[in-house]
Backbone as numpy.savetxt, mean C-alpha at the origin, in Angstrom:
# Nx Ny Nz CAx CAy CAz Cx Cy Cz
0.45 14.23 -1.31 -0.08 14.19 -2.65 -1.36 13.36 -2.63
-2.48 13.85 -3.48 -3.79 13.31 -3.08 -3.63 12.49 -4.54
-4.51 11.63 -4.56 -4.86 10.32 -5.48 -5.04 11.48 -7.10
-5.60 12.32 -6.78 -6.17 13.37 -8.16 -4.69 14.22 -8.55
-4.06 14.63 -7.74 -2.29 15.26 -8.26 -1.61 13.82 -8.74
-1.45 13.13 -8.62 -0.83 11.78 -8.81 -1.62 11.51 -10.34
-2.59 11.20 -10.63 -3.22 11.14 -11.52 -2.72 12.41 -12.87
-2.79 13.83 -12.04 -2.65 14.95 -13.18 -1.12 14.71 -13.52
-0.07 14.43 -12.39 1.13 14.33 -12.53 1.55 12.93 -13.31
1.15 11.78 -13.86 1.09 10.52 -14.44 0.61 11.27 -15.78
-0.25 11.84 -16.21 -0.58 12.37 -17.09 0.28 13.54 -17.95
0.82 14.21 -17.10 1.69 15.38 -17.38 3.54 14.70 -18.10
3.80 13.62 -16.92 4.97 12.83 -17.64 4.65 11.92 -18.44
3.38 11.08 -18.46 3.44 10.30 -20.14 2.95 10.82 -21.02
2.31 12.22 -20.86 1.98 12.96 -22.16 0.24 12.18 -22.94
-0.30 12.10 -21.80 -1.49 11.52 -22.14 -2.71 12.33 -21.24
-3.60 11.94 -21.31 -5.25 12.61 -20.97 -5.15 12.47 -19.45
-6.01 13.07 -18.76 -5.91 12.44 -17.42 -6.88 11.38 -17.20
-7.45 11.36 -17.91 -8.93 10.47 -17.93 -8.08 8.91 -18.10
-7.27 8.94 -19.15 -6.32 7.71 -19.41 -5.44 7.31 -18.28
-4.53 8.32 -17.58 -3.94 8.42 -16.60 -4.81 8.02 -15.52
-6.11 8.65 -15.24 -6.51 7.96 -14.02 -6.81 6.45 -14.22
-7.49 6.11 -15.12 -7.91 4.59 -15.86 -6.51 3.58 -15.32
-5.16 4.53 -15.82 -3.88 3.53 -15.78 -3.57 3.74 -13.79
-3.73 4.41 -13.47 -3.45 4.76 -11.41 -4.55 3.47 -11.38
-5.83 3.81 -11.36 -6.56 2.49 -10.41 -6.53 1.31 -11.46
-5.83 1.21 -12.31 -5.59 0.13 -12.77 -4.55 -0.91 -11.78
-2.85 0.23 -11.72 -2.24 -0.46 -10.73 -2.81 -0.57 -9.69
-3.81 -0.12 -8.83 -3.70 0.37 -7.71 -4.93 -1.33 -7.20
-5.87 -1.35 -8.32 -6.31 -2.58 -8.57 -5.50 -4.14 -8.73
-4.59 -4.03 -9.50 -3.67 -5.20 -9.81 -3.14 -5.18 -7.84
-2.57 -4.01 -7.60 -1.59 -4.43 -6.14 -2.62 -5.13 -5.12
-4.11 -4.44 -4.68 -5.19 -5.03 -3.98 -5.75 -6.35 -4.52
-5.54 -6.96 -5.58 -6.11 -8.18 -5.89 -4.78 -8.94 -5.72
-3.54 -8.55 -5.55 -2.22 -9.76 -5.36 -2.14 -9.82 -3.86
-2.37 -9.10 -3.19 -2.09 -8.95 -1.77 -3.47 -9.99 -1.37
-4.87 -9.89 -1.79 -6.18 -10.52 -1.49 -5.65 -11.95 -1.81
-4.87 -12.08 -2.50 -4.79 -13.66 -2.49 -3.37 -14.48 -2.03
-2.46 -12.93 -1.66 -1.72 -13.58 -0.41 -0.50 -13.37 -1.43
-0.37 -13.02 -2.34 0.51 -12.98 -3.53 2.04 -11.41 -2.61
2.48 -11.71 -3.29 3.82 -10.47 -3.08 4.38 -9.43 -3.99
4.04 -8.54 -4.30 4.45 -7.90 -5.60 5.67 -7.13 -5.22
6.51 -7.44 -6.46 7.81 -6.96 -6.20 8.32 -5.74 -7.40
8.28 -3.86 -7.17 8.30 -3.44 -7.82 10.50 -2.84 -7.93
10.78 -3.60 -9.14 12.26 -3.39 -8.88 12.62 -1.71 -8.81
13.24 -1.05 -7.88 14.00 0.24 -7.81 12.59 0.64 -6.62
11.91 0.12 -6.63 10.70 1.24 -5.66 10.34 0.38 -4.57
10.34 -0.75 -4.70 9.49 -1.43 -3.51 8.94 -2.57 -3.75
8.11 -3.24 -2.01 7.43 -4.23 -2.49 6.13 -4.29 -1.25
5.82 -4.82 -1.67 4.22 -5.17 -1.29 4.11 -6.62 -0.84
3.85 -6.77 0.66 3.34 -8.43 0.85 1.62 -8.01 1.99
1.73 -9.36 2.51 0.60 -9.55 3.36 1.57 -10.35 5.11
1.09 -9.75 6.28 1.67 -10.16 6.62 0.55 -10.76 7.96
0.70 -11.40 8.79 -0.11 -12.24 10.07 0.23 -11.41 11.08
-0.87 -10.75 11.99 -0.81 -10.36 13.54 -1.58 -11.78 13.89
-1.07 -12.13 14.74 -1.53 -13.26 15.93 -2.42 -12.12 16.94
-3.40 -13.17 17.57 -4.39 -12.59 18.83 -3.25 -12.33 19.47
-3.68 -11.38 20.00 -3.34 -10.98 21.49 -4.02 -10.20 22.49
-3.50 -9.72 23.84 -4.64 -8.83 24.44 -3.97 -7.94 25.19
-4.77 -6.61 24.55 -4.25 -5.25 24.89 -5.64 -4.75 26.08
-5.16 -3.20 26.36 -5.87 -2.88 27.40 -6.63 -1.62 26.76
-7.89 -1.50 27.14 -8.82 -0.58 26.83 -8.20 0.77 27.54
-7.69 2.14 26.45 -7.10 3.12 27.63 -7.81 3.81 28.73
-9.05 3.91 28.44 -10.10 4.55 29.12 -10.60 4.36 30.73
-10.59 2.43 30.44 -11.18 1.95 31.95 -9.62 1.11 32.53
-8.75 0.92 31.44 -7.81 -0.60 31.60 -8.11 -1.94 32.03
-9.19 -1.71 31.61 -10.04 -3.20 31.43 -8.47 -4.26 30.04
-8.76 -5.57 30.36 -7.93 -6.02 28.99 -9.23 -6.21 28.25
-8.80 -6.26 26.68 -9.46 -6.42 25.52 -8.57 -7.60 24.91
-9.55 -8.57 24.07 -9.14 -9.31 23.04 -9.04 -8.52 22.08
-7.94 -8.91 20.97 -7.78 -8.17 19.73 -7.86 -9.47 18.82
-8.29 -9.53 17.71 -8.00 -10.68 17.19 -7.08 -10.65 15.86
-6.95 -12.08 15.51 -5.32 -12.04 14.84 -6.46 -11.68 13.68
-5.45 -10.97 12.63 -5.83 -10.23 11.47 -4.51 -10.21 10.60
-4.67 -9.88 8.79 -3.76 -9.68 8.23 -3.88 -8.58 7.83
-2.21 -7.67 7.65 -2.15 -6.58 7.39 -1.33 -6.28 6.23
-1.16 -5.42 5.62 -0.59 -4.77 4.07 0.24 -4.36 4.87
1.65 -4.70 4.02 2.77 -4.46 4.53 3.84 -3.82 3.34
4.56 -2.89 3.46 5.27 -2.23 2.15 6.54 -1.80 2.67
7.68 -2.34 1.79 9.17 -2.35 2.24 9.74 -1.59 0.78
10.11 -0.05 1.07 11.53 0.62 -0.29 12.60 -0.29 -0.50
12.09 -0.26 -1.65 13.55 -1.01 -2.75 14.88 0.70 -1.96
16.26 -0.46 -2.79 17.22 0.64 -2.25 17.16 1.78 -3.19
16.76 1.88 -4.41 16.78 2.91 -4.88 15.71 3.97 -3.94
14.84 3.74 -4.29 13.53 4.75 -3.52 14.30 5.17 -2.26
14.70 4.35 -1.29 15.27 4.63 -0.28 16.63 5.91 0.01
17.38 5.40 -1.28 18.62 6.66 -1.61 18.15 7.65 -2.34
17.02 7.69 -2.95 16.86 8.67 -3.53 16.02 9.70 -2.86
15.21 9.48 -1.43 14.51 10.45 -0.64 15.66 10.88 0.58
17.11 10.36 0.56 17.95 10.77 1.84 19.04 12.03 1.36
């Protein structure tokens, strides 16, 4: 599902414009990228949650020559299904 069906489909179940519907998608989609930027955890009950999590350096190998490479530590977006979401796609 692309960002624009998600939008027509938000629109179609609250019975509103899509123009409003898209306004309300990058609204959340804004709120989740500014809680995660400051390290925050959002916790959506029945669907999921959203944190930030730490890779430490380490050093992997270039596949090409197998030379090693530094990688450096970085943080990554991390997303865990609530149990509903989870029982409801099995």
């Amino acid at each position: 599902m692309t960002k624009e069906e998600m939008v027509a489909k938000v629109a179609k179940e609250a019975k509103i414009s899509k123009a409003a519907a898209g306004r309300a998608v990058n609204g959340a989609i804004d709120a989740i990228v500014k809680a995660l930027k400051k390290g925050d955890r959002l916790i959506l009950p029945g669907f999921g949650s959203f944190s930030v999590a730490k890779r430490k350096a380490r050093t992997g190998r270039n596949p090409r020559t197998g030379q090693p490479i530094k990688i450096p530590a970085k943080k990554v977006a991390k997303f865990k299904a609530g149990a509903a979401l989870s029982k409801s796609i099995q």
